[in-house]
C-alpha positions in Angstrom: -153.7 20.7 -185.6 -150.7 19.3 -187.2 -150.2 16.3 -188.4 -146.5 14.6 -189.4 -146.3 11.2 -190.7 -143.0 9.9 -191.9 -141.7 6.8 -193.7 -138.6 5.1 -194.0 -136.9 2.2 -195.7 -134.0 0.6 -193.8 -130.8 -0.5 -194.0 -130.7 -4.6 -194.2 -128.1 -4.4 -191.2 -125.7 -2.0 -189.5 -123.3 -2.3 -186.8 -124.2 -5.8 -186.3 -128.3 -5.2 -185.7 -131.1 -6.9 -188.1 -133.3 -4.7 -189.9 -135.6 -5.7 -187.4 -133.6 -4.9 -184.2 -132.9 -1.1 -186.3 -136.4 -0.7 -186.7 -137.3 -1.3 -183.1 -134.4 0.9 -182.1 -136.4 3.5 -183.9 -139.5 3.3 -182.4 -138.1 2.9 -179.1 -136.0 6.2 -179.3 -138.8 8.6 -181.0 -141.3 7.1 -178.6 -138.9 8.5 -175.8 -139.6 11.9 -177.6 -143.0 12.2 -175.9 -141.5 12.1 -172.6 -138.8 15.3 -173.3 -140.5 17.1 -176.3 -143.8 19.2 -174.7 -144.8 20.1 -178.5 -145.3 16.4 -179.4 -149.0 15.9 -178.6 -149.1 12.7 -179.8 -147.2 9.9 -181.2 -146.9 6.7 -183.1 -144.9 4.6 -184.6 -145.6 1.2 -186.6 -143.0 -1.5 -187.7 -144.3 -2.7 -191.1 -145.7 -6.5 -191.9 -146.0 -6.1 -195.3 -143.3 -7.7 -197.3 -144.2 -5.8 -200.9 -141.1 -4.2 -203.1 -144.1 -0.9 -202.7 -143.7 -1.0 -198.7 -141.7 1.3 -195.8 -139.8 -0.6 -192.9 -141.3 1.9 -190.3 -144.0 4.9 -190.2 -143.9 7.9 -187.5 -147.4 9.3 -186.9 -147.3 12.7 -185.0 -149.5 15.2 -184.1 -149.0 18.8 -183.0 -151.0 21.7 -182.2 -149.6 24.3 -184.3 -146.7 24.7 -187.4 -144.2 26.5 -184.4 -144.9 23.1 -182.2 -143.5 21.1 -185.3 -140.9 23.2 -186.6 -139.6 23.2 -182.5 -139.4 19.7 -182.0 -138.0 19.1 -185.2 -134.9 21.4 -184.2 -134.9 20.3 -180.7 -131.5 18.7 -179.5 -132.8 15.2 -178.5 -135.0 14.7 -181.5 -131.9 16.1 -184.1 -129.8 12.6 -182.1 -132.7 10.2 -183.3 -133.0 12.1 -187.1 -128.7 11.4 -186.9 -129.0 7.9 -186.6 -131.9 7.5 -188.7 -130.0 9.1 -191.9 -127.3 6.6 -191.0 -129.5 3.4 -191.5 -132.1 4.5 -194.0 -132.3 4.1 -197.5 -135.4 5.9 -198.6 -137.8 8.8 -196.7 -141.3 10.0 -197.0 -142.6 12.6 -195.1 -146.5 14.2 -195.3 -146.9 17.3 -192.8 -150.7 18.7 -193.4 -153.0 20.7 -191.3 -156.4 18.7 -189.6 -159.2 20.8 -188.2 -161.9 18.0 -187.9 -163.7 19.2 -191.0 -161.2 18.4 -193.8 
């Protein structure tokens, strides 16, 4: 099992929408994911609280069954839209990819 978990700093506006309306643009448009991407076995995302200089806007939590399964819906057509628009309104991006068997 695969797990993906990304984190991005955001713009303070663009086009007109708050950080906040970007951020729930986010969420709303990976979440869609699930619905066209058979790979994505799971997936979360969280709008941050936390109003620290240390802390991200927004976290992606995904899980996939196998390295292919990742590397396929990170190349698929609907998911390389959302990654567009996200490099247009982030600043800064973390990204953890690790394998999770249970016993790790």
């Amino acid at each position: 099992m695969i797990k993906h978990i990304v984190m991005w700093k955001l713009v303070d506006s663009y086009e007109g929408k708050s950080k906040s309306e970007i951020a729930e643009t986010i969420r709303d448009n990976i979440e869609a994911l699930k619905d066209v991407i058979p790979q994505l076995k799971e997936v979360e995302v969280g709008i941050n609280f936390n109003s620290t200089d240390a802390a991200f806007d927004i976290c992606l939590y995904s899980v996939f069954d196998s390295r292919e399964d990742l590397e396929i819906y990170q190349n698929h057509p609907q998911h390389l839209k959302v990654a567009e628009f996200i490099a247009k309104v982030r600043t800064q991006r973390v990204v953890c990819d690790y394998e999770y068997g249970g016993n790790n």
